[in-house]
C-alpha positions, 0 to 999 in steps of 0.5 A: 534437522531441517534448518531455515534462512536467518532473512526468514526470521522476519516479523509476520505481517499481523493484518494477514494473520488476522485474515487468516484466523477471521476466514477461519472464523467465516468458514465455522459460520461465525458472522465475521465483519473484516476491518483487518486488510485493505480488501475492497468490498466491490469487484473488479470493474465490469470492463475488466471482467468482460476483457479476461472473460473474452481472452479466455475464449479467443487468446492463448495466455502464455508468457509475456516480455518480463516487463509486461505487454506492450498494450498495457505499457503504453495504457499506463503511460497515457494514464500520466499524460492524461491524469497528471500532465506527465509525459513517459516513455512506454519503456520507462513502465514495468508490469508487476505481480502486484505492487509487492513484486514491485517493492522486491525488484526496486529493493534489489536493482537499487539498493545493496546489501547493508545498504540504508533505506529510510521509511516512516513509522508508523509505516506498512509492514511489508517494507521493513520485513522485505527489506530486513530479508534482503539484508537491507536496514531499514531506518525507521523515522518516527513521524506524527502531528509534529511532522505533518505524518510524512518526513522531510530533509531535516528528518533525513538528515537526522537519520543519518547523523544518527545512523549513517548514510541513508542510500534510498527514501520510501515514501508512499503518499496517501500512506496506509495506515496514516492516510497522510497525503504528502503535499506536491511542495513538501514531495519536490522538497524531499526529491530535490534533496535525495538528489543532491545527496545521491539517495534513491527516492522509491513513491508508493503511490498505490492508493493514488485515487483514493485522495479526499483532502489535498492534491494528489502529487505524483513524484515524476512531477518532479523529477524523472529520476524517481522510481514510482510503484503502483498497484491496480489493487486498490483504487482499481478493485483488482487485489487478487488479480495480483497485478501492478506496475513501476515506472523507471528512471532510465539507468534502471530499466534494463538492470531491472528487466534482467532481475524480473527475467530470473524472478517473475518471469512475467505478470500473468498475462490474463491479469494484465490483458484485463488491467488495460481495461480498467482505465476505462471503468471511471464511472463505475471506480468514481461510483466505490469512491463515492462509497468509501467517503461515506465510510470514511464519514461515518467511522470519523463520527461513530469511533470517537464516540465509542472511544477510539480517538482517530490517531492520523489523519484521512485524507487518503487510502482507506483505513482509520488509525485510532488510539486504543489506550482507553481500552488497552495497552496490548492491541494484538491481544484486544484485535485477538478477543475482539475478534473472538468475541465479536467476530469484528477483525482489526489489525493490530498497530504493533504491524505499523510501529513496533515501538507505539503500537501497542496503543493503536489500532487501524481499521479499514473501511474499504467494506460496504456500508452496511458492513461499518454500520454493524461492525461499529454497532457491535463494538460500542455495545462490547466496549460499553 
């Protein structure tokens, strides 16, 4: 009899599942229109292209430091300075097998076993699932219109009180799937009390870029303790290029150098020769922003009007979060027949809120135009 981990006895993380079933769907011929992932529908920027294609010709791709190349390091540190008036140490930068490497090694440098991490809910599955694997409690805050969709130290302190000391705070801002932007105010707010109560603050700033209402903050403009995760995934069209980076407090780079020497070994090198490039795509990155805000216009039109009442608010990343009530009380099993019947793939709330999401639904909107126009089409005339 094989025998597995109980840590693997994790929930699956449904919006893959999804995928999964929807290119099974594509692979028979069926007209799939895909809603379910945060895929961008443009490839990887021109510039970035052009750099993997020449280190094919003229390098060796080999092992790198386990903390990425240095030309990349450096790249990501003047993006700080120039983007966000922040100044970093090169060294305080640590390159990622995309930003989900990023929330394993954070997890196990920082935290403990049995250690508390608080997250919101709704909230992206991967952090409670990755958290519950490691042996990590994930404490899930409810948060909704009446909180602003993001927490506070009075939501933190009710945590503990309820479940006991809370020793690290996730926060990603714009969130998926609520695309909340939590303002630079309430963010210091936030910092300032982990660190007076001696809680780790972990940003997931990976949808940074993808902002349409209120300012983008970074946490390390507030303190320089925080530890920050980012992603060349999203804003960067670079999904399968599986590449990301962290920037550090300083009593965290050499304890985390020596997970990611044993774990990851390195990013792989083709990915991060091509990422230096991407910072110089802007045009062309400013040009598929243009795109999803044109999306994102249309699905707040057209899903109220077919009956989905947007549940969160849009102001960043690319996903509607929407009220299914009208039409359901089960959303795996309508993401399921709507998939089936009108090959229109969504992910299902139950991956966001285990307690609410029956009720809810997200639909990405990172696809073409075109893409969102036939996939609304489609659902009004099934839902009519």
């Amino acid at each position: 009899m094989t025998k597995t981990s109980s840590r693997s006895a994790i929930e699956p993380f449904h919006a893959m599942d999804v995928l999964a079933e929807a290119t099974r769907r594509s692979r028979e011929g069926h007209p799939v229109i895909s809603m379910a992932v945060g895929q961008p529908a443009h490839g990887a920027p021109r510039a970035v292209v052009d750099a993997a294609r020449e280190a094919l010709l003229t390098e060796r791709i080999a092992y790198t430091d386990a903390l990425g190349k240095s030309e990349l390091r450096e790249r990501i540190a003047r993006h700080y300075r120039s983007h966000y008036g922040v100044e970093i140490d090169p060294r305080r930068v640590a390159v990622t097998t995309g930003s989900s490497a990023g929330f394993n090694l954070a997890f196990l440098t920082m935290f403990n076993v049995g250690d508390r991490v608080a997250i919101t809910r709704p909230g992206y599955p991967a952090y409670r699932n990755i958290l519950t694997a490691l042996g990590l409690e994930a404490v899930e805050i409810p948060v909704g219109p009446a909180t602003d969709f993001t927490l506070s130290p009075g939501l933190l302190e009710e945590a503990a009180s309820r479940y006991g000391r809370i020793a690290g705070v996730l926060l990603a801002s714009p969130a998926n799937p609520t695309g909340t932007v939590t303002g630079g105010q309430a963010l210091s707010a936030l910092i300032d009390y982990c660190d007076a109560n001696g809680i780790t603050f972990l940003s997931d700033e990976i949808y940074h870029g993808l902002t349409y209402s209120g300012a983008e903050t970074t946490a390390l403009a507030a303190s320089d303790r925080v530890l920050v995760i980012n992603s060349f995934s999203k804003y960067y069209c670079m999904t399968g290029w599986r590449i990301g980076w962290m920037i550090l407090p300083e009593a965290a780079i050499r304890p985390l150098e020596r997970v990611a020497q044993s774990l990851y070994i390195s990013a792989p090198e083709l990915s991060q020769i091509a990422a230096c490039a991407a910072f110089d795509a802007t045009d062309e990155l400013k040009a598929v922003k243009q795109g999803y805000m044109a999306n994102r216009k249309l699905l707040m039109k057209r899903l109220p009007e077919i009956g989905f009442d947007i549940a969160s608010p849009m102001d960043g990343a690319f996903y509607a979060y929407v009220d299914a009530s009208r039409f359901t009380n089960d959303s795996m099993q309508f993401s399921k027949t709507m998939l089936a019947e009108i090959n229109v793939a969504a992910t299902p709330g139950r991956d966001f809120d285990p307690v609410e999401g029956h009720r809810t639904i997200r639909f990405s909107y990172a696809g073409s135009f075109a893409e969102m126009e036939e996939a609304l089409d489609r659902m009004a005339a099934w839902l009519s």
